[in-house]
BAVO-173808 format. One record per residue (C-alpha): x, y, z; residue in one letter. Coordinates in pm, 1 decimal, always signed. Layout:
! residues N
+----------+----------+----------+---------+
!       px !       py !       pz ! residuo !
+----------+----------+----------+---------+
!        X !        Y !        Z !       A !
...
+----------+----------+----------+---------+
This chain:
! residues 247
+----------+----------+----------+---------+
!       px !       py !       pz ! residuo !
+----------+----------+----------+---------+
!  +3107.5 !  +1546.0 !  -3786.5 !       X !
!  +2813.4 !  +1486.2 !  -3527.2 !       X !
!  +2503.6 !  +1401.0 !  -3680.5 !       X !
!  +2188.6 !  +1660.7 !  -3549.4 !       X !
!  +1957.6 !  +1537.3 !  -3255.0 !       X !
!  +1679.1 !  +1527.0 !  -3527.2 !       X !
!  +1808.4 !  +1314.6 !  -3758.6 !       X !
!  +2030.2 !  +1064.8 !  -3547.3 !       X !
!  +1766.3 !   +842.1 !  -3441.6 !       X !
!  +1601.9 !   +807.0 !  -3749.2 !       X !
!  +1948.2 !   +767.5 !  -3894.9 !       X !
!  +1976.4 !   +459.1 !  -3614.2 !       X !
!  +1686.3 !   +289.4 !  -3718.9 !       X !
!  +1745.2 !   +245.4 !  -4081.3 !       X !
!  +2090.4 !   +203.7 !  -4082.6 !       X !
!  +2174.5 !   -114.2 !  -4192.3 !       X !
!  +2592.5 !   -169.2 !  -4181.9 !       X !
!  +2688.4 !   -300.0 !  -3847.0 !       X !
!  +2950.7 !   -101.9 !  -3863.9 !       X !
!  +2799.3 !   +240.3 !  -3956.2 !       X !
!  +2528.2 !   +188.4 !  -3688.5 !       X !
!  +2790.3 !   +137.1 !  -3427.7 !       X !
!  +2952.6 !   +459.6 !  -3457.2 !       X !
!  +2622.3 !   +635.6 !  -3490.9 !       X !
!  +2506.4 !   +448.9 !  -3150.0 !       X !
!  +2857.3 !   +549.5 !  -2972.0 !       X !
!  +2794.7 !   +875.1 !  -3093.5 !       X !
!  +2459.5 !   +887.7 !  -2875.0 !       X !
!  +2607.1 !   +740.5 !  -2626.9 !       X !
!  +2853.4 !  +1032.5 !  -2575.5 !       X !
!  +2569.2 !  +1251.8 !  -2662.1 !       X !
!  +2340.1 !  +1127.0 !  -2368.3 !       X !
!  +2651.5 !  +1024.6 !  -2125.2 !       X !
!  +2552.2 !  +1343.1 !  -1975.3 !       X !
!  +2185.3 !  +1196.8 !  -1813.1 !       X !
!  +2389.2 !   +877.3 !  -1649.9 !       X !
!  +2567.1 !  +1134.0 !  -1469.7 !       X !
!  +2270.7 !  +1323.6 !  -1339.0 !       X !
!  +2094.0 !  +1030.4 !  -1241.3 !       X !
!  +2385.1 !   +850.2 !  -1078.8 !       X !
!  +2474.7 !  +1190.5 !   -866.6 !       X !
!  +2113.0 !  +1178.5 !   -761.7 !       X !
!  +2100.5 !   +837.5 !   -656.3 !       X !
!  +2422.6 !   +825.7 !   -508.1 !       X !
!  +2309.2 !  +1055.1 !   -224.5 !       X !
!  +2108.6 !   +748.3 !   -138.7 !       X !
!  +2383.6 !   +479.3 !   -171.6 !       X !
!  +2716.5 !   +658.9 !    -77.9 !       X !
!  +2778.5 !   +396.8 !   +203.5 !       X !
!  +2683.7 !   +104.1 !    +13.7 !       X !
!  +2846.7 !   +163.4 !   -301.9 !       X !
!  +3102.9 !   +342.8 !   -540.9 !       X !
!  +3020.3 !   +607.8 !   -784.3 !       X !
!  +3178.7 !   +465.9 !  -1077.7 !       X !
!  +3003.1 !   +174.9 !  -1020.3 !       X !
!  +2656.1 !   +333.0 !   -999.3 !       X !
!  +2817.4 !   +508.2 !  -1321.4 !       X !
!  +2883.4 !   +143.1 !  -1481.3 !       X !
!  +2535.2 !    +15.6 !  -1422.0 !       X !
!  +2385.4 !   +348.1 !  -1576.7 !       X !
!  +2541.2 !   +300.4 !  -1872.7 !       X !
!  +2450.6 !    -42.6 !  -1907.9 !       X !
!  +2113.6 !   +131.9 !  -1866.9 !       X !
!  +2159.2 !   +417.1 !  -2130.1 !       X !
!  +2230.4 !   +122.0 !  -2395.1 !       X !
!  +1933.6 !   -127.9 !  -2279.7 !       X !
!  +1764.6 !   +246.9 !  -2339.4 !       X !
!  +1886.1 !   +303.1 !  -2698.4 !       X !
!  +1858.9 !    -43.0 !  -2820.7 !       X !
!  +1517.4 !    -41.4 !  -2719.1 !       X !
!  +1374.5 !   +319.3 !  -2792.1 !       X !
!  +1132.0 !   +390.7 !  -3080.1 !       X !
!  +1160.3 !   +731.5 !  -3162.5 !       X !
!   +847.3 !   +707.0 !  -3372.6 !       X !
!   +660.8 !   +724.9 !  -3100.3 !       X !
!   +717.6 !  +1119.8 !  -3022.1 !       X !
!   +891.4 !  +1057.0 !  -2634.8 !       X !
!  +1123.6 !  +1238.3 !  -2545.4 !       X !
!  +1429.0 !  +1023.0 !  -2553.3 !       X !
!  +1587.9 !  +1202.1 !  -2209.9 !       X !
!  +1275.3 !  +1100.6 !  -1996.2 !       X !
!  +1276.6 !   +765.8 !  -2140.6 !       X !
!  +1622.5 !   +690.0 !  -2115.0 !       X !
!  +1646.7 !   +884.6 !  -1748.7 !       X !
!  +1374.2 !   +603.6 !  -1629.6 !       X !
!  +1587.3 !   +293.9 !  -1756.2 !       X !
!  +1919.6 !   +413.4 !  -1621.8 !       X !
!  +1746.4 !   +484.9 !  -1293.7 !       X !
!  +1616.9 !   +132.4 !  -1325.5 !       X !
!  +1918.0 !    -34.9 !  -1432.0 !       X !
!  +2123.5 !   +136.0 !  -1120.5 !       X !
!  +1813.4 !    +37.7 !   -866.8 !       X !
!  +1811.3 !   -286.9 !  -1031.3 !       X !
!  +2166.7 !   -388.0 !  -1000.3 !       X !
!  +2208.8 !   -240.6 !   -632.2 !       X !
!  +1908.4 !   -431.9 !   -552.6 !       X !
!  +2051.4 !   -748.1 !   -694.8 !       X !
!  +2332.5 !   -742.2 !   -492.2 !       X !
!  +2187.4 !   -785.6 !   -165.8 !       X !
!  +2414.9 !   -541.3 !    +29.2 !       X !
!  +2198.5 !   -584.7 !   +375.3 !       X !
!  +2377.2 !   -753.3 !   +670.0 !       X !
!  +2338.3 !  -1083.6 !   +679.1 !       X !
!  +2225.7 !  -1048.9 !  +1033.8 !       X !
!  +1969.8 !   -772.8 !   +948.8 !       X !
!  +1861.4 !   -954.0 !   +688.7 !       X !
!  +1771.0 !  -1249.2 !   +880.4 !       X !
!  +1563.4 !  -1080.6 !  +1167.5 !       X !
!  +1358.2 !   -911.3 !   +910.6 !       X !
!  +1262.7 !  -1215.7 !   +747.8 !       X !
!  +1193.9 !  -1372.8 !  +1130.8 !       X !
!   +964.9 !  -1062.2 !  +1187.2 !       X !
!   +809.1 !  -1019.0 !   +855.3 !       X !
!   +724.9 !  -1404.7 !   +840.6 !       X !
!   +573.2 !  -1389.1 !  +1205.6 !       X !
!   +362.6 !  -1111.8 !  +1119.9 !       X !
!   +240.5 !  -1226.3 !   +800.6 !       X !
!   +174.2 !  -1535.9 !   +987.4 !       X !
!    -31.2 !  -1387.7 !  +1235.3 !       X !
!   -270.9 !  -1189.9 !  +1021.5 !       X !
!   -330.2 !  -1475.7 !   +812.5 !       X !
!   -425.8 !  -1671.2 !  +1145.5 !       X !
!   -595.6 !  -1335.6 !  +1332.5 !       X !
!   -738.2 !  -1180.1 !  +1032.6 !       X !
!   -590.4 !   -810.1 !  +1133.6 !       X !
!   -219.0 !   -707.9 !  +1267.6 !       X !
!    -82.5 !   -896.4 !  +1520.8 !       X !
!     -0.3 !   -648.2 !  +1856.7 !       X !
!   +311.8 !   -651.7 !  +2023.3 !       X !
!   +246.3 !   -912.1 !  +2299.2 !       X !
!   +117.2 !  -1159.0 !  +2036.1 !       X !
!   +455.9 !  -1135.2 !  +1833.7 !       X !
!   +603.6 !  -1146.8 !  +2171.9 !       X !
!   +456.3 !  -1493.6 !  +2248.7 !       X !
!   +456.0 !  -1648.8 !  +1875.1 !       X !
!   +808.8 !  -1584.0 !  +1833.8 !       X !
!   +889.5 !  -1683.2 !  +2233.6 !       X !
!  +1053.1 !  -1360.4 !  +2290.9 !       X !
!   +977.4 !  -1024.4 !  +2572.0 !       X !
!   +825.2 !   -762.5 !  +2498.1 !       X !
!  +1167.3 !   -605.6 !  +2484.7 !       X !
!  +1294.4 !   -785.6 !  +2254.5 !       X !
!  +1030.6 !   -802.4 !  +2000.7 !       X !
!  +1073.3 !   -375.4 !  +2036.5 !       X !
!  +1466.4 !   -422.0 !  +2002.3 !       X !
!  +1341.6 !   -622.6 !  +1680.7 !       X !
!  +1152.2 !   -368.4 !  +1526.0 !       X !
!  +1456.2 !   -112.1 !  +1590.6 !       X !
!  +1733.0 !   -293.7 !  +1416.9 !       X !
!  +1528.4 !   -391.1 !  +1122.9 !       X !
!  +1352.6 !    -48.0 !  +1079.5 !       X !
!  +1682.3 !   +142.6 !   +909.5 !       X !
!  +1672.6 !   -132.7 !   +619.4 !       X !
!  +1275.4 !   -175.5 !   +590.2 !       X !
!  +1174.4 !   +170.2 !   +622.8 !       X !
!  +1184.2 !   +290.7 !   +223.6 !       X !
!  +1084.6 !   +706.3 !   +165.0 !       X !
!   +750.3 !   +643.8 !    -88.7 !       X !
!   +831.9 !  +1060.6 !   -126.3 !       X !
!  +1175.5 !   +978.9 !   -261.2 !       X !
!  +1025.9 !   +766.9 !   -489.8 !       X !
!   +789.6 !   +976.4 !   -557.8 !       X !
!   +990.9 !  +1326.5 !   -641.3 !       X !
!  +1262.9 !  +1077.3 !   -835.5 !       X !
!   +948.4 !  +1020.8 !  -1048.5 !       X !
!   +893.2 !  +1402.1 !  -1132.1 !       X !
!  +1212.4 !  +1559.6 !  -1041.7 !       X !
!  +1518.1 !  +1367.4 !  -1270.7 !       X !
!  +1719.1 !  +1720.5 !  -1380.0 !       X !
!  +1804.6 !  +1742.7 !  -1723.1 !       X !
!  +1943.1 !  +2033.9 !  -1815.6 !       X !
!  +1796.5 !  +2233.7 !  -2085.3 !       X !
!  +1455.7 !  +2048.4 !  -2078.0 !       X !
!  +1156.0 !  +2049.7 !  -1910.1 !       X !
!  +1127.5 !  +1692.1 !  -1782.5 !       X !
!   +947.6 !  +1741.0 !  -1487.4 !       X !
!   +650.5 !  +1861.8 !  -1682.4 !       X !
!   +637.6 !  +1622.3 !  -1988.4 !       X !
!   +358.8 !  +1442.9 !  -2069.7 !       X !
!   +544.2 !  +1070.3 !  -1958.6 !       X !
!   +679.8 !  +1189.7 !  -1628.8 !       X !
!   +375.7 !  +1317.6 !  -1573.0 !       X !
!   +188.4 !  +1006.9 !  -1639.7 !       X !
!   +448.4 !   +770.8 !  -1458.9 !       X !
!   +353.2 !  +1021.9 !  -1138.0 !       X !
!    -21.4 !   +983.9 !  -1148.3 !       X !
!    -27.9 !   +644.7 !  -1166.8 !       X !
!   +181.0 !   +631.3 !   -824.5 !       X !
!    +36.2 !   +834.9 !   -710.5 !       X !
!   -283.3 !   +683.3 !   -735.5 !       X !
!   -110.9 !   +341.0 !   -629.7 !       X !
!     -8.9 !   +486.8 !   -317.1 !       X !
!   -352.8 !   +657.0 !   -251.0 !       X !
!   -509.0 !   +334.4 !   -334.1 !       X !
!   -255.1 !   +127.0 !    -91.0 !       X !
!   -268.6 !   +408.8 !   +206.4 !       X !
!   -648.9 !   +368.9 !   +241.0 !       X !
!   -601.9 !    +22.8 !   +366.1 !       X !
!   -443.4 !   +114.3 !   +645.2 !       X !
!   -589.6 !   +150.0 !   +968.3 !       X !
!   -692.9 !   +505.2 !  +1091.4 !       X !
!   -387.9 !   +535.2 !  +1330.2 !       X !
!   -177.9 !   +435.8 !  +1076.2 !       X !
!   -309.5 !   +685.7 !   +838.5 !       X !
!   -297.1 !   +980.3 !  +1128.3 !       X !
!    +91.3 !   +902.7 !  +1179.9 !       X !
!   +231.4 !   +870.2 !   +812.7 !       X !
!    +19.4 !  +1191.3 !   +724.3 !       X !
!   +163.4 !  +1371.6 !  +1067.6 !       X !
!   +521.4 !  +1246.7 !   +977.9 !       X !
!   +530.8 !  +1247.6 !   +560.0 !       X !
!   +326.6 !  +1526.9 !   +495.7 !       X !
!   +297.6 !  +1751.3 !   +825.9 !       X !
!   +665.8 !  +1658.1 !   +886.8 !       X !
!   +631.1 !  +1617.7 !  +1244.6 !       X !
!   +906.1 !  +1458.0 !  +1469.9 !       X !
!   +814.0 !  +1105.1 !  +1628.6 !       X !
!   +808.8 !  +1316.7 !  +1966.9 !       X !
!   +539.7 !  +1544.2 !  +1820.1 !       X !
!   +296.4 !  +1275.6 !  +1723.7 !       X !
!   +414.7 !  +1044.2 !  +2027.7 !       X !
!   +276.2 !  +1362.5 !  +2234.2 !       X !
!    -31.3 !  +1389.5 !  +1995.2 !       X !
!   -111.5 !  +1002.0 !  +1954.3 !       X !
!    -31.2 !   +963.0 !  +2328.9 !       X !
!   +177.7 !   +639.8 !  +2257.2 !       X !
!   +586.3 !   +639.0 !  +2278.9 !       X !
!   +863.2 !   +751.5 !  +2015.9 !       X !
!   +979.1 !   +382.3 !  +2006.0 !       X !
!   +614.8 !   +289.2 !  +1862.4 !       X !
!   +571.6 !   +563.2 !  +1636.7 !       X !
!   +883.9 !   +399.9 !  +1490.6 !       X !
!   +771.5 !   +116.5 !  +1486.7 !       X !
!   +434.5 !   +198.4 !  +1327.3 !       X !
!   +610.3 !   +372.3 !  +1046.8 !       X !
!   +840.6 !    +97.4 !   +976.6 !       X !
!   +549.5 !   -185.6 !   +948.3 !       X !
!   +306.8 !    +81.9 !   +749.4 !       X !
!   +612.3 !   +163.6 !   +532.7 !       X !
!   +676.8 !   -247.2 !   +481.0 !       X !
!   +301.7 !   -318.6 !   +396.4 !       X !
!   +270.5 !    +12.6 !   +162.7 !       X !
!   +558.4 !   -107.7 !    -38.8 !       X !
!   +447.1 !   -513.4 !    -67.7 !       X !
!    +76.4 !   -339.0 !   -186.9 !       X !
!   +303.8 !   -103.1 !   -479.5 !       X !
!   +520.1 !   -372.5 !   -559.7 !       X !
+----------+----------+----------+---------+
């Protein structure tokens, strides 16, 4: 016989035969298999070419237990929202972890991101193209054809982040709007606020034209006056220094 959703957890936490409080756990596990689903269908719009469903399944359910084990019900959360953030995390985490970027890609990004980093510790501001050009002994072509291959892997959507934040569907609830998700939102947003006003003006003109007017690079190329390529380009760097400020 199932136990109700408002006794089970404190039914968990006192129960003290190994046993007993294994079958109650397994029971919320099949209870709340439901929310590994969800979020792994979500995510796996992201990942479909880098991984397998059931996989993205396993890892959420290693994240659904890490959840239970580790959720005080005392506290009046929602258990869905809670659990919903570490089986997110636990799927991020483990795709993360194993390092699915070419080993090629991988390499020129470090080559570029160390060169840069070098040269705004040296030049006090961001390096220009013809100064990567000449630190790294490459053409201007090259250091463009750089910036293009690495762009697909270091260009990470802040929004998606963002509306996975605020937007996890659970049916039956109203997750979007609780009082946690809510909070968890605010404070990015406030982090990403915080790390967009260091960029430069540009910068700021081109991820507001593309995130948030959702222009096409050839619409701000034509405003900005500069080409497509660097629009890219721009994005791509912004994108890589946004993410090192919210990490």
């Amino acid at each position: 016989m199932q136990i109700e959703s408002a006794d089970i957890w404190k039914l968990y936490a006192e129960e003290k035969n190994p046993d007993k409080k294994r079958k109650i756990k397994e029971e919320i596990i099949t209870k709340y298999v439901s929310l590994v689903k969800i979020v792994s269908g979500k995510l796996f719009n992201y990942y479909a070419q880098k991984i397998e469903y059931d996989d993205l399944m396993g890892y959420g359910i290693i994240g659904l237990i890490d959840a239970i084990d580790k959720f005080d019900y005392s506290k009046n959360i929602k258990f869905e929202t809670y659990a919903s953030i570490r089986i997110r995390g636990a799927i991020i985490d483990e795709i993360r972890s194993q390092d699915w970027v070419p080993r090629g890609i991988r390499k020129k990004m470090k080559t570029l991101n160390t060169a840069m980093e070098e040269l705004e510790n040296k030049l006090g501001r961001e390096a220009t193209r013809h100064e990567l050009s000449e630190h790294l002994g490459i053409s201007l072509k090259e250091v463009d054809e750089l910036f293009d291959e690495t762009a697909t892997f270091n260009i990470v959507s802040i929004e998606d982040e963002l509306s996975e934040n605020v937007k996890i569907q659970i049916p039956d609830t109203k997750v979007e709007n609780s009082p946690e998700q809510q909070l968890i939102y605010t404070d990015t947003v406030n982090d990403l606020a915080k790390a967009i006003d260091t960029l430069k003006e540009k910068e700021k003109i081109i991820i507001n034209l593309y995130y948030y007017e959702n222009l096409t690079y050839k619409e701000i190329s034509e405003i900005i006056g500069i080409s497509e390529s660097r629009i890219s380009q721009i994005i791509s760097a912004c994108l890589t220094k946004l993410r090192k400020l919210m990490s």
